[in-house]
N, CA, C and O atoms as a GROMACS GRO file, in nm:
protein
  344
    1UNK      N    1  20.646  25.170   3.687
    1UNK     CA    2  20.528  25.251   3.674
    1UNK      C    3  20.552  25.392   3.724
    1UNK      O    4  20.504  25.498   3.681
    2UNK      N    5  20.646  25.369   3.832
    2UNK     CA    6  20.662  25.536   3.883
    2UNK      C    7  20.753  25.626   3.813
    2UNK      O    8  20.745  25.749   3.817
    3UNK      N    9  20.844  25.557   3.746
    3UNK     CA   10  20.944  25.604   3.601
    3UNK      C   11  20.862  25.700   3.528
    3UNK      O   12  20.881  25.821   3.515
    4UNK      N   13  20.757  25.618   3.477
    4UNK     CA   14  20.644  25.676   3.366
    4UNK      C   15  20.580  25.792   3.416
    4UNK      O   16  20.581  25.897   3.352
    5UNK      N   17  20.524  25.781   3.529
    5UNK     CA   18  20.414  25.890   3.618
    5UNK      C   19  20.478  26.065   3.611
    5UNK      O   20  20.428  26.174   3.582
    6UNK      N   21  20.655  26.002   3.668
    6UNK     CA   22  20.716  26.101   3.742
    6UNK      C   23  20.749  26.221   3.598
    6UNK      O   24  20.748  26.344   3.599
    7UNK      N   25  20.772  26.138   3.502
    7UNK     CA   26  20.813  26.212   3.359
    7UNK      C   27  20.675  26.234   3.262
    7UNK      O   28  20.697  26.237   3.141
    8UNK      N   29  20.560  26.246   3.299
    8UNK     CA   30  20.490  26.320   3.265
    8UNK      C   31  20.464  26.412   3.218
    8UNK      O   32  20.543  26.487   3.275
    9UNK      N   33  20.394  26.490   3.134
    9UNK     CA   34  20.390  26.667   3.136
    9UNK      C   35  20.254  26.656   3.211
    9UNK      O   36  20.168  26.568   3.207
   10UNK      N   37  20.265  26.800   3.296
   10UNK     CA   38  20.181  26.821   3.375
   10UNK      C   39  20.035  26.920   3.278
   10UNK      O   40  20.044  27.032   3.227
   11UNK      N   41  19.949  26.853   3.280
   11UNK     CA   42  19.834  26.901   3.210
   11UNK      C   43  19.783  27.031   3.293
   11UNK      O   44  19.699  27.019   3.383
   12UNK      N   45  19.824  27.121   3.267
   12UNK     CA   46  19.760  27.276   3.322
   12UNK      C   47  19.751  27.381   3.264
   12UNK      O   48  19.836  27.419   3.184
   13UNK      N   49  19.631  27.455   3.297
   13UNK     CA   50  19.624  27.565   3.170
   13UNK      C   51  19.625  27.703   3.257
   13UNK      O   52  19.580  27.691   3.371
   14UNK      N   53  19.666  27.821   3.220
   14UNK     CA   54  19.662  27.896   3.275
   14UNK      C   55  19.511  27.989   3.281
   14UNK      O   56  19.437  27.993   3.183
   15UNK      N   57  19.485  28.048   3.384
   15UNK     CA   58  19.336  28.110   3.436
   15UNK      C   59  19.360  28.189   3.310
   15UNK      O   60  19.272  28.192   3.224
   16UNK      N   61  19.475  28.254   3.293
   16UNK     CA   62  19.454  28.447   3.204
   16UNK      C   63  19.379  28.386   3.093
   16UNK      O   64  19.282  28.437   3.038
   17UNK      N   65  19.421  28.299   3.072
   17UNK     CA   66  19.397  28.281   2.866
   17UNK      C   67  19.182  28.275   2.891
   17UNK      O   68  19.095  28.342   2.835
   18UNK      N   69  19.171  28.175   2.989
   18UNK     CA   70  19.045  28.089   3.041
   18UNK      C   71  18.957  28.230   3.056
   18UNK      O   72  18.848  28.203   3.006
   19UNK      N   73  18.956  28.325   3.086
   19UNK     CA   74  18.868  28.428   3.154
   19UNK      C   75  18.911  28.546   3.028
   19UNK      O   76  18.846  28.650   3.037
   20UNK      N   77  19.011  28.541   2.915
   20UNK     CA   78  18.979  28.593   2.763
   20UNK      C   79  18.860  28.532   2.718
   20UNK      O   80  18.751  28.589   2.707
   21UNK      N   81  18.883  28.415   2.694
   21UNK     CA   82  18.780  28.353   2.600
   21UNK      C   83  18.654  28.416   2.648
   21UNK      O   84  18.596  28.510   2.593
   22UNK      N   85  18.612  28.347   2.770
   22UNK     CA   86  18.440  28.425   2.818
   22UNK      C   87  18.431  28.515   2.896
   22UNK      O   88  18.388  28.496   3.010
   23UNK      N   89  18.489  28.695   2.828
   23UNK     CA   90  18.473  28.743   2.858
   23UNK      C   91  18.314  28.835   2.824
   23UNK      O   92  18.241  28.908   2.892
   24UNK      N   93  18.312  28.788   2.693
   24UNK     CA   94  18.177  28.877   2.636
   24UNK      C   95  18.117  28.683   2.561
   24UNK      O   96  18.170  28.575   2.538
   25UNK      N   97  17.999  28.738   2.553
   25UNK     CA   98  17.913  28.647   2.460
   25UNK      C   99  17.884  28.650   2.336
   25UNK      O  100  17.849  28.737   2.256
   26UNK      N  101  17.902  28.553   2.334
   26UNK     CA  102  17.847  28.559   2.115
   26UNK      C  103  17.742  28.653   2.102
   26UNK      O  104  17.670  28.672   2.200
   27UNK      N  105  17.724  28.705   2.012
   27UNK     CA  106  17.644  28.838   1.924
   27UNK      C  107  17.532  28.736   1.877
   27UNK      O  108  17.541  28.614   1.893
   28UNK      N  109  17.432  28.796   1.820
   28UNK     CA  110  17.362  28.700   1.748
   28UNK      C  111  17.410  28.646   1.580
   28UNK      O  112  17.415  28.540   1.518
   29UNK      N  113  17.443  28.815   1.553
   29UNK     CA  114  17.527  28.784   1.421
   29UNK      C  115  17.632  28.712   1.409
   29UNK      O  116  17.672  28.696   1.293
   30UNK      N  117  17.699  28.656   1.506
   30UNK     CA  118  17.817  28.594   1.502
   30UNK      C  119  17.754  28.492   1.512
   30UNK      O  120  17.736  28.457   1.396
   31UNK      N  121  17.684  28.386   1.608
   31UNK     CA  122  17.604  28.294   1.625
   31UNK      C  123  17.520  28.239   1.518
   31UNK      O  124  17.484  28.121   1.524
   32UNK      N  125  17.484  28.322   1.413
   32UNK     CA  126  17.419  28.295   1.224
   32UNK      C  127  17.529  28.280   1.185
   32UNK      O  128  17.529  28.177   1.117
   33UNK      N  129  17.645  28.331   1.188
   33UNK     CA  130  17.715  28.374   1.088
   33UNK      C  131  17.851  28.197   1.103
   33UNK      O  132  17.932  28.152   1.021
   34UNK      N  133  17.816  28.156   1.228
   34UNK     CA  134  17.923  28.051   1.254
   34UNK      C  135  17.795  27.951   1.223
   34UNK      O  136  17.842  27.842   1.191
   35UNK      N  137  17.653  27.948   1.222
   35UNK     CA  138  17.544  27.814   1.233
   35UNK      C  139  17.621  27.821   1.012
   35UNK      O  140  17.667  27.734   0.938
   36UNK      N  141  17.593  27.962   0.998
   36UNK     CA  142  17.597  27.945   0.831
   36UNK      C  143  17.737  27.836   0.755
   36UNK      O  144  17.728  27.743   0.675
   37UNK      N  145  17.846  27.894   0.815
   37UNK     CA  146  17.984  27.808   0.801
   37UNK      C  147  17.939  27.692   0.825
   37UNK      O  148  17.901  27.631   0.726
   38UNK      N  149  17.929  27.630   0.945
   38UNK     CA  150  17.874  27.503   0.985
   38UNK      C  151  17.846  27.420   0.875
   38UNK      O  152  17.906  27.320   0.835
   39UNK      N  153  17.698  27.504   0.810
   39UNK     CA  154  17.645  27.407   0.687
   39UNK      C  155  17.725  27.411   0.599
   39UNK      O  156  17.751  27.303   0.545
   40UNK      N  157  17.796  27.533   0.549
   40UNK     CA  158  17.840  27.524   0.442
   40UNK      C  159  17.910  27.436   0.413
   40UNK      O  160  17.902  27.359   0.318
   41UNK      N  161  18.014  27.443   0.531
   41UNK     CA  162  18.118  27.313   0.509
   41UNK      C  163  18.096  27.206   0.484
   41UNK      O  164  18.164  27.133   0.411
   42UNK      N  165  17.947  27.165   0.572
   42UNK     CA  166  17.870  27.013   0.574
   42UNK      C  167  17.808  26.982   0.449
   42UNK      O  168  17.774  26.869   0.414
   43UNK      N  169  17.793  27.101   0.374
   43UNK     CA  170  17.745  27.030   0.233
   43UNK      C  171  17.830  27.039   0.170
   43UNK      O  172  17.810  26.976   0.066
   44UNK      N  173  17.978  27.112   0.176
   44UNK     CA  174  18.072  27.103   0.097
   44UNK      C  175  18.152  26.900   0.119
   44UNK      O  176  18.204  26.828   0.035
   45UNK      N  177  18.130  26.882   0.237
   45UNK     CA  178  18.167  26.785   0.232
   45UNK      C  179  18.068  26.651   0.219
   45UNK      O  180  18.109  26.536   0.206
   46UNK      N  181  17.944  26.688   0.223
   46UNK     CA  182  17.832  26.588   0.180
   46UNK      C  183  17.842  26.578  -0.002
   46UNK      O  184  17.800  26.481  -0.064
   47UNK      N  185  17.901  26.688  -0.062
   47UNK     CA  186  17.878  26.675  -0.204
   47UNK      C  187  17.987  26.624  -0.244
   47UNK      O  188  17.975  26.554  -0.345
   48UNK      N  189  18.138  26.636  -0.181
   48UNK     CA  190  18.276  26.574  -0.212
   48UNK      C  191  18.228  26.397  -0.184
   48UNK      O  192  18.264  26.304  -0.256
   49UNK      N  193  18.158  26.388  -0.088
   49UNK     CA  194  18.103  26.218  -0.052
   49UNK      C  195  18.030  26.183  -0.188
   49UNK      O  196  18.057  26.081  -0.253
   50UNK      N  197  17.929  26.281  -0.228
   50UNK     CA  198  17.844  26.218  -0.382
   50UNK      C  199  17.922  26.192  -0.486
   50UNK      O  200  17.912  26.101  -0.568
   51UNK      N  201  18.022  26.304  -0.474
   51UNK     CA  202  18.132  26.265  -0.642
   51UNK      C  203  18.182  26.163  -0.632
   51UNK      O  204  18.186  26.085  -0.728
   52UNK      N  205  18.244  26.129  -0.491
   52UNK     CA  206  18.333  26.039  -0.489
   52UNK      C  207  18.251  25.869  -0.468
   52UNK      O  208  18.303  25.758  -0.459
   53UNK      N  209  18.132  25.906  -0.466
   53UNK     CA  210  18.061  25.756  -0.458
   53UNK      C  211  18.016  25.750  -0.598
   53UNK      O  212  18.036  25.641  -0.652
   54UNK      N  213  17.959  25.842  -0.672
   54UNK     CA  214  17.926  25.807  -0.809
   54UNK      C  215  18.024  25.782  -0.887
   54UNK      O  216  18.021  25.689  -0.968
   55UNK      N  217  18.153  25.883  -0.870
   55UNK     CA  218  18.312  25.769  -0.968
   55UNK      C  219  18.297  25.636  -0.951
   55UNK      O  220  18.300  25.556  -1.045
   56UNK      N  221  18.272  25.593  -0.775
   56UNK     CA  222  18.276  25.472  -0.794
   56UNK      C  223  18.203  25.362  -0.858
   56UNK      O  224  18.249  25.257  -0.902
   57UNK      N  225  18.054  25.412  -0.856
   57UNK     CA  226  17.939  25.351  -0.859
   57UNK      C  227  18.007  25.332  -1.016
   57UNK      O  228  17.999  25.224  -1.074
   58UNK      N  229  18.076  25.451  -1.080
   58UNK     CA  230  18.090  25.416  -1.244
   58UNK      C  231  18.175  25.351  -1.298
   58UNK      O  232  18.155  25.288  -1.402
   59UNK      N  233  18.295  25.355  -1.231
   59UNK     CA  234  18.397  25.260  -1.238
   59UNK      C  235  18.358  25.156  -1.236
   59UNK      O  236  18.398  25.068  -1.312
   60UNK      N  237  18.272  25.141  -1.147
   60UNK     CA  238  18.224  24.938  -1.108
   60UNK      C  239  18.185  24.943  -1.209
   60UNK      O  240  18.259  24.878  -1.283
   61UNK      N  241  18.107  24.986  -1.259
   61UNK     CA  242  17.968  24.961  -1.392
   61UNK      C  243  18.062  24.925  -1.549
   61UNK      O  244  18.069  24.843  -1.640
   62UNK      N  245  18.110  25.024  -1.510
   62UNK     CA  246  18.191  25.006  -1.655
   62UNK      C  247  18.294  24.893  -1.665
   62UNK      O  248  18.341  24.854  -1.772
   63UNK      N  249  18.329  24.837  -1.529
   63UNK     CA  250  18.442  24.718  -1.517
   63UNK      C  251  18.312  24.571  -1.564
   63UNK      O  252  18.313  24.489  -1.656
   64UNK      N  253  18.223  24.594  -1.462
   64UNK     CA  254  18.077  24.490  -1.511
   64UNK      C  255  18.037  24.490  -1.652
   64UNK      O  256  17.998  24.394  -1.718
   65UNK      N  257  18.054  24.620  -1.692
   65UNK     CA  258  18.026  24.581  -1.840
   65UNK      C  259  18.045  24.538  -1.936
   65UNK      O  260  17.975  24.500  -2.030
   66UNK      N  261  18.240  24.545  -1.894
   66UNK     CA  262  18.343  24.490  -2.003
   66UNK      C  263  18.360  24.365  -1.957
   66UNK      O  264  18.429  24.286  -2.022
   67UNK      N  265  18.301  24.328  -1.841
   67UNK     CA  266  18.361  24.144  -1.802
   67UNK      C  267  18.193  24.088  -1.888
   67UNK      O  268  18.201  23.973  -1.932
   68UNK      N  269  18.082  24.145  -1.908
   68UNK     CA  270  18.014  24.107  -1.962
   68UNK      C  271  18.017  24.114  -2.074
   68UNK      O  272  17.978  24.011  -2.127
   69UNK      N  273  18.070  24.245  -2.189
   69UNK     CA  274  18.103  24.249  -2.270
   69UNK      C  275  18.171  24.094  -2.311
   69UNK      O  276  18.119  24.011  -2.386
   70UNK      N  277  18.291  24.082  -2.246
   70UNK     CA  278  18.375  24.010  -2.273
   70UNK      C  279  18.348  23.852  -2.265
   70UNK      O  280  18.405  23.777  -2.343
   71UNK      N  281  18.246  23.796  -2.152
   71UNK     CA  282  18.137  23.696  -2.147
   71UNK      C  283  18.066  23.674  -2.294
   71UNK      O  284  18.084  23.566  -2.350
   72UNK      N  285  18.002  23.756  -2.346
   72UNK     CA  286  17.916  23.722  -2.447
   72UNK      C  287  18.007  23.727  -2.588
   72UNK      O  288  17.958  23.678  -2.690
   73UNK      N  289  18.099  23.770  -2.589
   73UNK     CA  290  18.199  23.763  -2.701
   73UNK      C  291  18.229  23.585  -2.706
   73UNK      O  292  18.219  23.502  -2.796
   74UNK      N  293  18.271  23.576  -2.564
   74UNK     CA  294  18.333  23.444  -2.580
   74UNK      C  295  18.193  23.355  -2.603
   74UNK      O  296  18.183  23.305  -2.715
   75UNK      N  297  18.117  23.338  -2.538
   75UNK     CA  298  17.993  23.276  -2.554
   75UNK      C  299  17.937  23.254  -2.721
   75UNK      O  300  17.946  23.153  -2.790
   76UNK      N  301  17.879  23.386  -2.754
   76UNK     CA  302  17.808  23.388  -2.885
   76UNK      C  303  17.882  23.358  -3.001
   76UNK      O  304  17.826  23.308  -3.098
   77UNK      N  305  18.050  23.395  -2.999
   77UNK     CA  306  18.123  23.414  -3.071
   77UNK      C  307  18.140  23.269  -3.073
   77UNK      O  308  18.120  23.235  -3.189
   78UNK      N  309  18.164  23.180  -3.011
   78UNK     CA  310  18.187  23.035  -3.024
   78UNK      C  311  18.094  22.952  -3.091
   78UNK      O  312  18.112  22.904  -3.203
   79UNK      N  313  17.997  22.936  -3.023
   79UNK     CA  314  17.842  22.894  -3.045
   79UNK      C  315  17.805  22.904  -3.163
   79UNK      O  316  17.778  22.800  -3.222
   80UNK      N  317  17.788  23.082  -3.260
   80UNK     CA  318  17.768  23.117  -3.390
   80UNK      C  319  17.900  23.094  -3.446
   80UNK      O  320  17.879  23.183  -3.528
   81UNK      N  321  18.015  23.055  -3.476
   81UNK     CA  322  18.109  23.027  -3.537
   81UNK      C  323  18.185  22.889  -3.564
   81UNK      O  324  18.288  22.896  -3.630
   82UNK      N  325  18.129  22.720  -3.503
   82UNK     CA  326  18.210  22.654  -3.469
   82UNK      C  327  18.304  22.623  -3.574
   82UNK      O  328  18.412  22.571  -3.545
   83UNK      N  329  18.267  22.655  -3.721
   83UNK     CA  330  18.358  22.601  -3.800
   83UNK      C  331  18.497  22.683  -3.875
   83UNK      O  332  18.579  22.649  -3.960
   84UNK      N  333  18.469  22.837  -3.775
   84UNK     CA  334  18.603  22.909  -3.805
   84UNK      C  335  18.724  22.873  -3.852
   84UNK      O  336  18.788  22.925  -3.943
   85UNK      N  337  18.767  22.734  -3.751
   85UNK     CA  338  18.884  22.654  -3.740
   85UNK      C  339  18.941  22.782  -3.677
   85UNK      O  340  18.913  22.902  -3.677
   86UNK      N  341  19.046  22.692  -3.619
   86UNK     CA  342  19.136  22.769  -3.463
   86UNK      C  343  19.199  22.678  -3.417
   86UNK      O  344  19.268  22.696  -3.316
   0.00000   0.00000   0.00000
């Protein structure tokens, strides 16, 4: 356990960088201007979620349709035909 401890990296940050960041305060325009990005992105990625659920929603549909398709072929097609020979 003390192997592990001793070879660590030591998690520390330096003050200089810490006392850049808050030196001044957000503007108000900057504060709109980052709420605006925010959404944008969030509906950019709420609308990439709709495409990608309605492909699916259509893919399914269209796979359901052809196994039904393919149900009533065999069904009706038998039923109305028995004397085809086969």
């Amino acid at each position: 356990m003390e192997e592990g401890t001793s070879k660590a990296i030591p998690l520390r940050r330096s003050r200089g960088g810490v006392s850049a960041l808050t030196a001044r305060p957000l503007r108000l325009t900057e504060r709109l201007t980052a709420g605006v990005r925010r959404v944008w992105l969030a509906s950019l990625g709420s609308a990439a979620l709709t495409v990608r659920g309605a492909r699916t929603v259509w893919s399914h549909l269209i796979a359901e349709g052809a196994a039904v398709e393919d149900w009533l072929r065999r069904t009706l097609g038998g039923a109305a035909d028995p004397e085809a020979g086969g």
